[in-house]
C-alpha positions in Angstrom: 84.3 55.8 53.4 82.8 58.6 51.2 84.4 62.1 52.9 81.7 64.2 54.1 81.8 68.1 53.9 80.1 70.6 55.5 77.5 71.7 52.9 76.2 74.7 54.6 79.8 76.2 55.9 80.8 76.0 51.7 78.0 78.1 50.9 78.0 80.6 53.2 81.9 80.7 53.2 82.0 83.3 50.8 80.0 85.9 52.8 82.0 88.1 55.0 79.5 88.8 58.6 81.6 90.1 61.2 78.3 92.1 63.1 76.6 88.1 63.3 80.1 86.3 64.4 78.8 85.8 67.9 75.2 84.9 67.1 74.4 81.0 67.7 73.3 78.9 65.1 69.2 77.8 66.4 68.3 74.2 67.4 67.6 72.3 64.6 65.9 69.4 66.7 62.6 70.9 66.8 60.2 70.6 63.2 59.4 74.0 63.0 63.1 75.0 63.1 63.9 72.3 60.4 61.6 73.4 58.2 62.8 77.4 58.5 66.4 76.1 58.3 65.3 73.9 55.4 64.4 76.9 53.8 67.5 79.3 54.8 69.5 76.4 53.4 67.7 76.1 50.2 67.5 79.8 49.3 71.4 80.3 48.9 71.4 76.9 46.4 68.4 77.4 44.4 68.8 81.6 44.2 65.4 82.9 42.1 64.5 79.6 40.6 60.6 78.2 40.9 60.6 76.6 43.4 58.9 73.5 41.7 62.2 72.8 40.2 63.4 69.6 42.6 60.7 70.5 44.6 60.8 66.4 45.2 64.5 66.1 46.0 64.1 69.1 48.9 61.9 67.1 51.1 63.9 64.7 51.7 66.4 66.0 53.9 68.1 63.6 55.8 68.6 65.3 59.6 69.4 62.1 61.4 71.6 62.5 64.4 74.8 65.0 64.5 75.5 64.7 60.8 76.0 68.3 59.2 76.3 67.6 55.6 72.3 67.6 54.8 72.3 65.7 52.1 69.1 64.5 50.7 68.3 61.1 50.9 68.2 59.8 47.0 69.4 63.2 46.0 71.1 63.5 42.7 72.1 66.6 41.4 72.2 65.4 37.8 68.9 64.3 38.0 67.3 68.0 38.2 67.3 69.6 34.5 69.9 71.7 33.0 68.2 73.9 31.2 66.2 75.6 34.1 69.2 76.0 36.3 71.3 78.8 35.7 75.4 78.4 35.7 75.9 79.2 39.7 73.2 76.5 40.8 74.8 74.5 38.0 78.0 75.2 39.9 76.7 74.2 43.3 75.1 71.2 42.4 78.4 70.0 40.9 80.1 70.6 44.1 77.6 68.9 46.4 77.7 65.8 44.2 79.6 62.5 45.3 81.5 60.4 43.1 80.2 57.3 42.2 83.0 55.7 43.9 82.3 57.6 47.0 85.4 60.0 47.2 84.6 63.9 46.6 84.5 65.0 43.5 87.5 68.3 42.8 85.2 70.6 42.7 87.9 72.9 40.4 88.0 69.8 37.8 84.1 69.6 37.6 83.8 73.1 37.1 86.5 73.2 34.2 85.0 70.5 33.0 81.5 72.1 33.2 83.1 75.0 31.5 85.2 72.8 29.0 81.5 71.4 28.0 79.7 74.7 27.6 82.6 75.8 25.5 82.5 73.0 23.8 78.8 73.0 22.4 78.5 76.5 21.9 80.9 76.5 18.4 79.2 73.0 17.8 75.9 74.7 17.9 77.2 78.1 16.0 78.9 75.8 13.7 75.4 73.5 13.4 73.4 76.9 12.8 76.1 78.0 10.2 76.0 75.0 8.6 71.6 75.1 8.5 71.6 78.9 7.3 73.9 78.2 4.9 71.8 75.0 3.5 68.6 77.1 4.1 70.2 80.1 1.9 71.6 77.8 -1.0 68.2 76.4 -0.9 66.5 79.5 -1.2 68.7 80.3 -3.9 68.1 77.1 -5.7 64.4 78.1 -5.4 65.1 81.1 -7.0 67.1 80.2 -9.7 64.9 77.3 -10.6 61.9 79.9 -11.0 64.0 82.2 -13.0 65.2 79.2 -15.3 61.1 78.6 -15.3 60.7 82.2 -15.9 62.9 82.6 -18.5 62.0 79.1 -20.6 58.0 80.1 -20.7 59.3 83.9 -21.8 61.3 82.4 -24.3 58.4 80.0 -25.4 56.4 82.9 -25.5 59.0 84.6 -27.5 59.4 81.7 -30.1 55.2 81.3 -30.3 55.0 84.7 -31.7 57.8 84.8 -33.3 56.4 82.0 -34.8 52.7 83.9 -35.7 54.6 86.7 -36.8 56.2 84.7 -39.0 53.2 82.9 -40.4 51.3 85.8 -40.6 54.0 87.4 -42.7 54.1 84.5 -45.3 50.4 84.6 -45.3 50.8 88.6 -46.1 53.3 87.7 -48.6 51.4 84.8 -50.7 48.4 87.9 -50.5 50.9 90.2 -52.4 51.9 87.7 -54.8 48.7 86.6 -55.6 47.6 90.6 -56.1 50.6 90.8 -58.4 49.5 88.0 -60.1 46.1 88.8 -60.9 47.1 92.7 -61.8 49.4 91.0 -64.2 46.5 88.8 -65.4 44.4 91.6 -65.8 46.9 93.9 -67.3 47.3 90.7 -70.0 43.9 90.8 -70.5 43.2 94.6 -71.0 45.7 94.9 -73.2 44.4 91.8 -75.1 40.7 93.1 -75.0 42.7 96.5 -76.3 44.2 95.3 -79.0 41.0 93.3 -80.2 39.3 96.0 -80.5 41.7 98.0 -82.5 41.6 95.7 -84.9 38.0 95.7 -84.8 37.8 98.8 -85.3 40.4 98.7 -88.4 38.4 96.1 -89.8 35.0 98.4 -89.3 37.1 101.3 -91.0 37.7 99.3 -94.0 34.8 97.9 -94.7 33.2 101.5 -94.1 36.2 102.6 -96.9 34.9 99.5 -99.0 30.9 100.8 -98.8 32.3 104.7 -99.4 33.7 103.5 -102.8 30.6 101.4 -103.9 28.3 104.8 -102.8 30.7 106.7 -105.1 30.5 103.9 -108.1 27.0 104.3 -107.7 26.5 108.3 -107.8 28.7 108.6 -110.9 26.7 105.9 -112.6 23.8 107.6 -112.0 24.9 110.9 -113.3 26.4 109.6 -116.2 22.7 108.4 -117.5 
């Protein structure tokens, strides 16, 4: 037979009330009083929680007969969710639930192990959050080296293009001077050819002009010698 425990003398066990030691606990029988002791009872185990949390599992209380250790009918403490329960109501839940095998869970053992789990996932989820920064930085960093790589080949393509027009531009400047020298030295050819033509026009002009002198003299002495 599953032990049964005195629910409300565990949670108010730990409060010291020497003024109220003579004061009687109030019939329970009547509704009215269940309900207010429902609620005394409640307010210890669900501290400042909403009190929507479980709100199903508190109306269910079973207060059939003499039995003193209020436990909801269909109640499991499991059942309510973790993550809007703080770690005292975590704690009292743990001690108010049975085994499945109806012996009383050690509350010390649940605890450790409550503690043992905590401890557990909290360097599984710094180590899972390590492990995602760490992805999301070399990631990041990929990003960035992957722009800079892009960065750097169209500065470099830029680079080569006019390096490239440069270089065109300069040959085109270079076949301009070499085609300048060429027709200077053309012309300079020519000049001097033109030059030296005329020179020996003019030699030619000079003696046949030496050539008519010598005939005008012939003729003058000819004439004075009749």
């Amino acid at each position: 037979m599953a032990h049964e425990f005195n629910l409300e003398a565990q949670l108010w066990s730990g409060f010291d009330l020497p003024h109220f030691s003579d004061t009687s606990c109030p019939d329970t029988s009547d509704t009215t009083m269940q309900q207010a002791s429902d609620g005394l009872l409640l307010q210890p185990l669900l501290g400042s929680s909403p009190p929507a949390v479980g709100a199903e599992f508190y109306d269910a209380w079973d207060w059939a007969g003499d039995r003193q250790d209020y436990q909801a009918e269909g109640f499991l403490p499991e059942a309510l969710p973790d993550d809007n329960l703080d770690s005292t109501q975590r704690q009292a839940l743990s001690k108010a639930a049975p085994t499945d095998g109806g012996g009383e869970v050690d509350s010390a053992t649940r605890e450790v192990l409550d503690y043992v789990h905590q401890d557990a996932q909290s360097p599984e989820r710094t180590s899972q959050a390590l492990i995602n920064m760490e992805e999301r930085f070399h990631q990041r960093l990929a990003n960035m080296e992957e722009r800079f790589r892009q960065r750097l080949a169209d500065s470099e393509e830029q680079v080569h293009q006019k390096l490239a027009n440069f270089t065109e531009t300069l040959a085109q400047l270079q076949t301009r001077v070499e085609a300048t020298h060429r027709e200077i030295a053309e012309d300079k050819k020519r000049i001097c050819q033109e030059a030296e033509e005329s020179t020996h026009r003019l030699e030619a002009w000079m003696g046949d002009l030496e050539t008519y002198t010598e005939e005008v003299r012939g003729m003058v002495t000819r004439i004075a010698e009749t």
